[in-house]
PAPALO-728248 format. One line per field, with one value per residue (C-alpha): x, y, z. Coordinates in steps of 0.2 Angstrom, whole numbers. Layout:
N
u	(X:...)
v	(Y:...)
w	(Z:...)
END
This chain:
759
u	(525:519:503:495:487:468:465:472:462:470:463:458:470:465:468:460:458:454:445:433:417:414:400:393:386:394:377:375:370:387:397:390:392:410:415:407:414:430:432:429:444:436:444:433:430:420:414:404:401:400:413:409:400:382:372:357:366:380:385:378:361:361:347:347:345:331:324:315:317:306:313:306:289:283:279:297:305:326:324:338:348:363:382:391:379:378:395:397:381:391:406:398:388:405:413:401:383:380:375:388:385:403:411:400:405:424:418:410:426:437:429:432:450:453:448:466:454:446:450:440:437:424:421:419:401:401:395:397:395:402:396:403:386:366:367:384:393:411:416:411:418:419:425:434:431:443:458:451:454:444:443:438:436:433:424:416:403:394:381:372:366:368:350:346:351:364:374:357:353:366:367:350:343:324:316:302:299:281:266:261:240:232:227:245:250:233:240:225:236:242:240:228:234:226:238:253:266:282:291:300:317:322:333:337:344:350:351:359:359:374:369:367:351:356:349:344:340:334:339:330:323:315:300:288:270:272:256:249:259:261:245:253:262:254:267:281:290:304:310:313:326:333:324:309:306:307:291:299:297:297:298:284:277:293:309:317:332:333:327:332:343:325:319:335:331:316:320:332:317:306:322:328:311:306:319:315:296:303:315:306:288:287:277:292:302:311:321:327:347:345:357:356:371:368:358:360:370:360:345:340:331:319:313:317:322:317:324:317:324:318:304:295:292:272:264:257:273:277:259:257:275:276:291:303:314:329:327:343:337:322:313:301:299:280:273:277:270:269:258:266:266:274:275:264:250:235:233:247:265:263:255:260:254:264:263:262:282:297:295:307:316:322:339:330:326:346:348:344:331:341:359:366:380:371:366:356:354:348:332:331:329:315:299:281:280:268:284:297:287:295:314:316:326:343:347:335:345:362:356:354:368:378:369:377:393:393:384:397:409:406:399:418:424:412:413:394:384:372:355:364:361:343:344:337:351:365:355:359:376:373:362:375:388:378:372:391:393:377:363:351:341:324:319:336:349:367:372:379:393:410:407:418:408:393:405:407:401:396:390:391:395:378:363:348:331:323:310:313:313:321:308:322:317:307:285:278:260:249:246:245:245:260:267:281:289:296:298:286:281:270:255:262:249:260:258:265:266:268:267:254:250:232:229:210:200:199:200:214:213:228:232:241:243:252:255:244:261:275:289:278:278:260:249:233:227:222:224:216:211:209:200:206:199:215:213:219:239:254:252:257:248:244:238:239:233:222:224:240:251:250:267:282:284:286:271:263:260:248:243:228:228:222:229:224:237:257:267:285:298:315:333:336:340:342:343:325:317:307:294:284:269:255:258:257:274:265:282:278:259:256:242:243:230:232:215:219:206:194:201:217:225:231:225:220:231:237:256:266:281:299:303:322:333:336:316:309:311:305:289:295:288:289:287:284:288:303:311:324:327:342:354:372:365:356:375:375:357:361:351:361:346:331:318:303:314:330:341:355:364:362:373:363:366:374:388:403:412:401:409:408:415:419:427:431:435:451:462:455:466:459:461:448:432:417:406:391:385:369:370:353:343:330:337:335:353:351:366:364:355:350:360:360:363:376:391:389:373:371:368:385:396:411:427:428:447:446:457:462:467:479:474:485:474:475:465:458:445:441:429:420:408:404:391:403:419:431:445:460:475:491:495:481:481:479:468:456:446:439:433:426:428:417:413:393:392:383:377:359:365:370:383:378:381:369:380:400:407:424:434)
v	(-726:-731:-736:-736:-753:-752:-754:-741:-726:-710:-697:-676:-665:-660:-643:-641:-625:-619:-605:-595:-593:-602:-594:-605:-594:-576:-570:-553:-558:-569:-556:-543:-558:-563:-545:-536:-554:-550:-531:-535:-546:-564:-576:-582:-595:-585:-600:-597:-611:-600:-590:-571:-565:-557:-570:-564:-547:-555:-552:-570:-567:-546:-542:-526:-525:-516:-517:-506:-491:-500:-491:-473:-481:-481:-471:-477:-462:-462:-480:-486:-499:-495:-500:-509:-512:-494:-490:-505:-494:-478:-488:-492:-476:-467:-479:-486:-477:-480:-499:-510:-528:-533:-520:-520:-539:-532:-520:-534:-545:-529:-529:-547:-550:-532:-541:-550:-559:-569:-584:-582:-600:-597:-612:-623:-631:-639:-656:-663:-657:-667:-662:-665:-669:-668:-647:-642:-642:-647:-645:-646:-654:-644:-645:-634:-643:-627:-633:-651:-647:-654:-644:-647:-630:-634:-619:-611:-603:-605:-597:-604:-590:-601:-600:-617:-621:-634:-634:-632:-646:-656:-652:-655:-640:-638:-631:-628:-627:-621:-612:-616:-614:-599:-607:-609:-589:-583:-573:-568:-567:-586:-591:-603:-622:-616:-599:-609:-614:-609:-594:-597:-595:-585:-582:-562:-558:-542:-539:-524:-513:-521:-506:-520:-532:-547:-566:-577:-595:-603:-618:-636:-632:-614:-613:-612:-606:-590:-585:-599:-607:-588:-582:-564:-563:-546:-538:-545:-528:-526:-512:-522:-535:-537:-537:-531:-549:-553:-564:-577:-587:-605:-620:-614:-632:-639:-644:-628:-638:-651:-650:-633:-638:-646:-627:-620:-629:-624:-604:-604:-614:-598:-586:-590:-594:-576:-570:-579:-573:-556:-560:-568:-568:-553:-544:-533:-525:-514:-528:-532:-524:-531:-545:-556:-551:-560:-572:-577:-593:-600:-592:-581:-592:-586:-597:-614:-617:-607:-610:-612:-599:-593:-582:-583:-567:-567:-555:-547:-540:-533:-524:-520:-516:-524:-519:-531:-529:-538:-528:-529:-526:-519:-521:-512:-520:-527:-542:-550:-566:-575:-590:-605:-605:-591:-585:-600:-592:-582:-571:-557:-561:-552:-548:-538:-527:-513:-509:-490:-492:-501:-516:-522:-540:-548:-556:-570:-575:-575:-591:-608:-615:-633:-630:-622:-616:-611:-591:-591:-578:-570:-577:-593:-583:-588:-580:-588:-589:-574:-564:-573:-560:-546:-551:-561:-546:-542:-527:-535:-550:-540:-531:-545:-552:-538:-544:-563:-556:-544:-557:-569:-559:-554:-573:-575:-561:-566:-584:-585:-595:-586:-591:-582:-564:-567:-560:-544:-538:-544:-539:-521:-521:-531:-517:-505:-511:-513:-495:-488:-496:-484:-499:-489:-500:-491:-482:-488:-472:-475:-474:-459:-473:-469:-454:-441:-428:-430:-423:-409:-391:-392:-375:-373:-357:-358:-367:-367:-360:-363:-351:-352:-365:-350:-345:-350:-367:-371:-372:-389:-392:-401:-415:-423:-421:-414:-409:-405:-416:-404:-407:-397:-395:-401:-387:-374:-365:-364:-350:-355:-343:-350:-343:-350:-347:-351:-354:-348:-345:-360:-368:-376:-387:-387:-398:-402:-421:-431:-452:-460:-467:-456:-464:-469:-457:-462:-446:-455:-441:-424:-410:-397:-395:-377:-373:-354:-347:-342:-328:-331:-329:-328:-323:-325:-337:-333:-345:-352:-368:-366:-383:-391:-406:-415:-423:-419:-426:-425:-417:-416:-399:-405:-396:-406:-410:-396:-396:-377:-372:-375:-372:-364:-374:-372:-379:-379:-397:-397:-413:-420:-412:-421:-417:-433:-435:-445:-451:-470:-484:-499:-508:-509:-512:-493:-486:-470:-478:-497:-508:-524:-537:-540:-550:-548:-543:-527:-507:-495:-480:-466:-467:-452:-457:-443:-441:-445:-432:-419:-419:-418:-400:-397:-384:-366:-356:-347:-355:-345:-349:-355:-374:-374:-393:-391:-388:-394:-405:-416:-423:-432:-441:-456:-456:-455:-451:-442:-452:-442:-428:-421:-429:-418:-400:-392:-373:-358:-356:-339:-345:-345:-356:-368:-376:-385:-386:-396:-389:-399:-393:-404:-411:-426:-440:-445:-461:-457:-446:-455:-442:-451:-439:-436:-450:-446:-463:-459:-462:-481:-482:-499:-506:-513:-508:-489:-474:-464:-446:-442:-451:-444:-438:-421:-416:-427:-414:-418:-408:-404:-403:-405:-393:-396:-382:-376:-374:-389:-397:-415:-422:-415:-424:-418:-426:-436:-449:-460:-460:-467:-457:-466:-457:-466:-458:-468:-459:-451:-432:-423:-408:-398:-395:-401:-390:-398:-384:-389:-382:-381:-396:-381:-367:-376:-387:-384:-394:-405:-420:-432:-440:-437:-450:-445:-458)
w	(-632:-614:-610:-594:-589:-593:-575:-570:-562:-566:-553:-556:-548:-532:-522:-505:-496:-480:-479:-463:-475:-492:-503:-518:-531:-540:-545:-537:-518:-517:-524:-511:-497:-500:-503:-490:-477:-486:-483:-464:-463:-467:-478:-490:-506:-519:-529:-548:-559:-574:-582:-577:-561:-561:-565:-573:-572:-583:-601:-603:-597:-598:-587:-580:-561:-554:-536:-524:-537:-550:-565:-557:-561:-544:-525:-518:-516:-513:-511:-522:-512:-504:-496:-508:-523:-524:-525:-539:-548:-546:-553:-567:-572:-570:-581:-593:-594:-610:-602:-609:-601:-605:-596:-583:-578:-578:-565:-555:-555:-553:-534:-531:-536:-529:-511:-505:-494:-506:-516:-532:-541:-558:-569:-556:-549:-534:-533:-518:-498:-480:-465:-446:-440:-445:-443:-448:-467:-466:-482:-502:-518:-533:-550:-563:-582:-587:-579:-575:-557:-540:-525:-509:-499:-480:-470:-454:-463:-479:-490:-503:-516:-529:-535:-537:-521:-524:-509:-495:-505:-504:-485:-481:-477:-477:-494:-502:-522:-530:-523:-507:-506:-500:-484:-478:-476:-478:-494:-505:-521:-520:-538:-545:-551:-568:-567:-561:-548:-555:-565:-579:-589:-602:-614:-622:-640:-650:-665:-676:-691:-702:-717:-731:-731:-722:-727:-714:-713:-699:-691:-691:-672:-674:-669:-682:-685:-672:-676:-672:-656:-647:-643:-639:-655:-657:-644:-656:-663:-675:-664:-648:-642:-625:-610:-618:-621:-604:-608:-621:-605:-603:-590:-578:-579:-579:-566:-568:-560:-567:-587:-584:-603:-609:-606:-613:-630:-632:-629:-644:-652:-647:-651:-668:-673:-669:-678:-694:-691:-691:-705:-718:-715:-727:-711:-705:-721:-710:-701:-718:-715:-697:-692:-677:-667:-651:-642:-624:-620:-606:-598:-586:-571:-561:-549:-539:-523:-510:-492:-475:-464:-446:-452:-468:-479:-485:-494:-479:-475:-489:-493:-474:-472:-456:-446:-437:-426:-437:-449:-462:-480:-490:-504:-515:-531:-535:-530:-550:-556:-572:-580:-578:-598:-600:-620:-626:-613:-619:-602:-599:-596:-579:-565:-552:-540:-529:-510:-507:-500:-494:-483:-471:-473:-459:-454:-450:-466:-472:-459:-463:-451:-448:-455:-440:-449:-466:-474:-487:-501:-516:-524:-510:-496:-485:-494:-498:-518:-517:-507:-517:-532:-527:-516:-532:-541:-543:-531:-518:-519:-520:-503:-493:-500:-491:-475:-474:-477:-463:-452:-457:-453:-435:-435:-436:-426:-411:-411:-414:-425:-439:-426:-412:-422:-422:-403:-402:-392:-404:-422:-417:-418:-435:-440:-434:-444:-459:-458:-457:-474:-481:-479:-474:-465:-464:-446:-440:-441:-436:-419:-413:-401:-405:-417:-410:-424:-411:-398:-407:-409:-425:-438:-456:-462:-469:-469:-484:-478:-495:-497:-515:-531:-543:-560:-571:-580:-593:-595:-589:-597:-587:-596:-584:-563:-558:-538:-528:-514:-500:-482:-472:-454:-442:-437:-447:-463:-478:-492:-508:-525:-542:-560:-572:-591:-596:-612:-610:-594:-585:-569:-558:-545:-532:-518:-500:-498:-488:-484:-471:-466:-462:-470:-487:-503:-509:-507:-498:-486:-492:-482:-491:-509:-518:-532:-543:-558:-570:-585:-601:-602:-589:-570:-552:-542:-521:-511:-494:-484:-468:-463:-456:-454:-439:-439:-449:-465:-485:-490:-508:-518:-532:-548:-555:-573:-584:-604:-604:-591:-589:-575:-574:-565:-560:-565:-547:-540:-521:-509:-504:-516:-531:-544:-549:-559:-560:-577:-583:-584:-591:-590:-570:-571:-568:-575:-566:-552:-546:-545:-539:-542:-526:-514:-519:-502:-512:-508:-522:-523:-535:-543:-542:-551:-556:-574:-580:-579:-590:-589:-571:-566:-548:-548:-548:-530:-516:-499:-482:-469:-480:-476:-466:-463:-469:-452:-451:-435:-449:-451:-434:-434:-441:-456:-476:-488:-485:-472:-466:-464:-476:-465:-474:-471:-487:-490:-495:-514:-511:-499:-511:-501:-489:-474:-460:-444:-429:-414:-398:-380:-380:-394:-402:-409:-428:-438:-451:-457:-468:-477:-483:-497:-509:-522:-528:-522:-533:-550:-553:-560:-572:-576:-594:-610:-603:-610:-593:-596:-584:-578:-559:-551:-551:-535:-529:-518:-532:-523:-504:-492:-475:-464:-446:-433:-439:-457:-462:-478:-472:-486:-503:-515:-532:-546:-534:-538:-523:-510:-499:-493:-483:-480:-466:-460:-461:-444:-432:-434:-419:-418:-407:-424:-443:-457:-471:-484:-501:-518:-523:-536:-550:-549:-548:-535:-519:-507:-497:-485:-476:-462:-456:-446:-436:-426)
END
């Protein structure tokens, strides 16, 4: 046998790859960067150091993603986030909604190694970073313990959205890391040293039914004593597991980077010592054929680094909803702090506080204020602490992620660097770009430049004037408050009919409401409030507004809370229209009314909030002077959900077979069609742990052809599912016109498409 001489030193096998834009980090920004770079012609390095992508959204984590929708739980109306992160939703409600996490990471991967574009390298952390001067990264080191590989992957362009912020580190980009004090931004709800600096980790378990009683024994380093060392033992329930244990949190105190195993330990302390407390204390007898079937491998991390970019994000940005002129993302989701304690804290394990809608965030928060040639993404954007409470989640994080990887590549494309987009001339056509992949940047519509549809004549063979939500559903009891979104006109009196069944004589209050701000869906204005006295038993309800709207918006028919009296509704489902209620969703700190404490920096406001589908029927009525937002123009302004107006051409239910049409005055030459259709932005669609009730949205338009001039079928689509329709020719087709010939998705539903872009 030979043996090498002790001296010798062997060294790792080494690859190196050149590549236009290396992102660090697989979490659910970097896959949306390197993907949405790659499907623009960039070639890319996806590098993950774990073995799946999602990050927290991963089987080893299995947090569900939630953003601007807030689980349906608050006034963020067709909010849910866009473009690519909407389609992989889609994806995964189509093929797995019943919430699998497993098969939801195999949908994630599925979109990266789909992309010949990127080079995919998981297992492998980066370690090392060389730059070609103070402002600009070279390259980076990483290694693969898998396949005992070392990698060095020079670039143009990087994005760090590796959470920790390994490779900004490394580079030298300016961070932050903790709370700053209140007098920095001027943000009321800074937290106090006593409430903390820092959010924690955590670490999820399930458990199952095995149909025989199950032993368990506990390891040495369970946590003992629950009673004693969690103060909010109380909330421990045999029935839970999952994310509903979001606060077994831990590290607050702490380096969440680096004892971030020091935090680890101590969660399967708190986790397996929970389960023998709910095993064996004698408290829970029903748990007693319940076994332990999994617990997370590492933890979910909240917070650590947080870059500085060109602009930071305060809290008065979001709660103001300040608008900037870069705008790229959004975000909706509370400002959500812990106690730095987290579970071993007495106070609650939350504390958040919503903004009446979306808010804009910047481009120039993605761009690293000293690392010329640096993105940044997911939860290490530039934000305060206080902001960091609400970009922090997942789909947040997954939108702007979709930002660097467009920026990137027209970075690329362009020869510029990511500062050079901070222009307010050249963010356009980054906005532009972003929008034609369904971002829906808010108050930014798609430009009409090079869309041969707006050259067009354009009708549909019908057109909805709604001045009817069809008697045909079932009785809603009002419990509690209940209204009706609908789109109404400015200086217009509105006479509405309903049917009512009073249980006794009794009286019902009714009432027109609208948002202070166009674009919100918090109802903070009255407009007129009504007062009837019903009879005892079933009957029509007449009644009209005197006053009016003074600029067109969404508007609010509510039906005050009266348990003596139900209201009929309707199976009818059409686009832009929405019943919510003003009903309570503890889970998101809404108690039907939001009280901030004084001083705070947040407003007071009623929550109006859907219910889940098959519940939620819109309110029966009759509407004159009927809606009739819904014109095939709607298809060329630029907007793909509804946004102070419908924004969408909706067929009259009796047309049996709705079309549109586009004629031209001379032949035009055709590469592709994009139809952006009704994906129903405001069902939150969590990936994991939610059985959804549907596998495709019900209003989706499922099957559409589209004809040219001379009635040739040039493309036909059935069982739909995506928001998105791209369809490219492999030759242009030449014609003088385009009839996009659909079926009505039920016979509650009827077609409809927001957006049609011909080029």
């Amino acid at each position: 046998m030979l043996h090498d001489n002790e001296n010798n030193k062997r060294q790792n096998k080494q690859e190196i790859f050149h590549s236009d834009f290396v992102v660090v980090g697989g979490g659910l920004a970097g896959v949306g960067a390197a993907v949405t770079a790659a499907r623009n012609g960039t070639k890319v390095v996806l590098i993950q150091d774990r073995p799946v992508l999602g990050g927290n959204a991963s089987s080893e984590v299995r947090m569900w993603i939630m953003g601007a929708t807030s689980h349906g739980g608050n006034n963020n109306r067709w909010s849910r986030e866009g473009g690519l992160f909407n389609e992989i939703l889609l994806d995964n409600l189509y093929r797995n909604k019943e919430g699998n996490s497993i098969l939801f990471d195999t949908i994630l991967l599925e979109k990266v190694i789909e992309e010949p574009n990127i080079t995919l390298l998981l297992n492998t952390m980066v370690f090392d970073v060389a730059k070609k001067d103070d402002e600009n990264i070279s390259s980076i080191k990483a290694f693969n313990s898998q396949n005992s590989t070392e990698y060095i992957v020079e670039g143009k362009l990087f994005c760090d959205a590796s959470g920790d912020g390994i490779l900004g580190y490394q580079a030298g980009a300016q961070f932050r890391m903790g709370a700053e004090t209140k007098d920095e931004f001027g943000e009321l709800f800074t937290p106090t040293e006593e409430y903390g600096g820092l959010l924690g980790h955590t670490i999820y378990f399930f458990s199952k039914d095995a149909g025989k009683p199950i032993k368990y024994v506990a390891p040495s380093f369970a946590l003992k004593d629950i009673e004693t060392k969690i103060p909010r033992y109380g909330n421990i329930s045999s029935t839970d597991q999952g994310n509903v244990f979001w606060w077994f949190e831990y590290g607050g105190r702490m380096d969440t980077i680096h004892q971030s195993e020091e935090i680890k330990m101590e969660l399967w302390s708190i986790v397996y010592g929970v389960w023998d407390y709910l095993k064996n204390s004698g408290k829970f007898p029903e748990t007693e054929n319940l076994t332990l079937e999994w617990v997370g491998p590492v933890p979910g991390k909240r917070e650590s680094r947080r870059f500085d970019g060109h602009y930071m994000l305060t809290q008065q940005d979001i709660v103001e909803q300040r608008s900037h002129y870069d705008a790229v993302s959004y975000g909706g989701w509370a400002i959500d702090l812990h106690p730095a304690e987290g579970i071993y804290s007495a106070k609650d394990g939350c504390n958040q506080y919503h903004s009446k809608g979306i808010y804009d965030i910047p481009y120039r928060v993605f761009v690293s204020k000293n690392i010329k040639n640096l993105f940044v993404a997911g939860r290490l954007i530039s934000a305060s602490h206080v902001a960091f409470g609400s970009t922090r989640v997942m789909a947040t994080t997954a939108h702007g992620g979709q930002v660097v990887g467009m920026a990137a590549a027209l970075c690329l494309e362009n020869n510029l660097q990511p500062a050079d987009y901070i222009d307010a001339k050249k963010v356009k056509s980054l906005q532009q770009e972003l929008n034609l992949t369904g971002q829906s940047i808010p108050a930014v519509p798609i430009s009409k430049e090079g869309n041969m549809a707006a050259e067009a004549k354009i009708q549909g063979s019908s057109e909805l004037n709604m001045d009817k939500i069809e008697f045909n559903g079932t009785w809603l009891a009002l419990e509690n408050s209940a209204s009706q979104i609908l789109p109404l006109r400015k200086d217009t009196n509105y006479s509405f009919e309903v049917e009512v069944d009073a249980q006794k004589e009794t009286l019902l209050e009714i009432e027109l409401q609208i948002s202070l701000k166009q674009q919100n869906f918090t109802p903070d204005k009255l407009i007129e409030r009504r007062k009837f006295l019903l009879r005892e038993g079933v009957q029509k309800l007449d009644f009209t507004f005197k006053k009016t709207l003074a600029v067109d918006q969404f508007a609010f028919l509510i039906f005050r809370e009266n348990s003596d009296v139900k209201i009929r509704c309707s199976e009818q489902r059409v686009t832009a229209t929405v019943s919510t209620f003003n009903k309570i969703n503890k889970a998101v700190n809404n108690y039907g009314k939001q009280t901030p404490p004084e001083n705070s920096g947040f407003e007071s406001f009623e929550f109006w909030t859907p219910e889940r589908r098959p519940s939620g029927q819109n309110i029966a009525m009759t509407i004159s002077p009927a809606l009739s937002d819904y014109s095939a123009t709607n298809i060329i302004n630029g907007f793909v959900r509804p946004y102070i107006r419908p924004n969408a051409w909706v067929a009259d239910f009796e047309d049996t077979q709705p079309t549109l049409n586009f004629e031209w005055d001379t032949e035009k030459f055709i590469h592709s069609i994009t139809l952006f259709l009704d994906a129903d932005y405001d069902h939150p669609l969590e990936n994991v742990n939610w059985d959804h009730k549907e596998y495709v949205m019900p209003v989706m338009l499922r099957n559409y052809k589209i004809v040219d001039d001379k009635e040739n079928v040039i493309y036909e689509k059935t069982d739909n599912y995506q928001a998105i329709n791209k369809i490219t020719f492999d030759e242009a087709v030449n014609t003088k016109s385009l009839k996009v010939i659909c079926e009505h998705p039920s016979d509650q539903v009827p077609a409809s498409i927001f957006q049609i872009i011909v080029n």
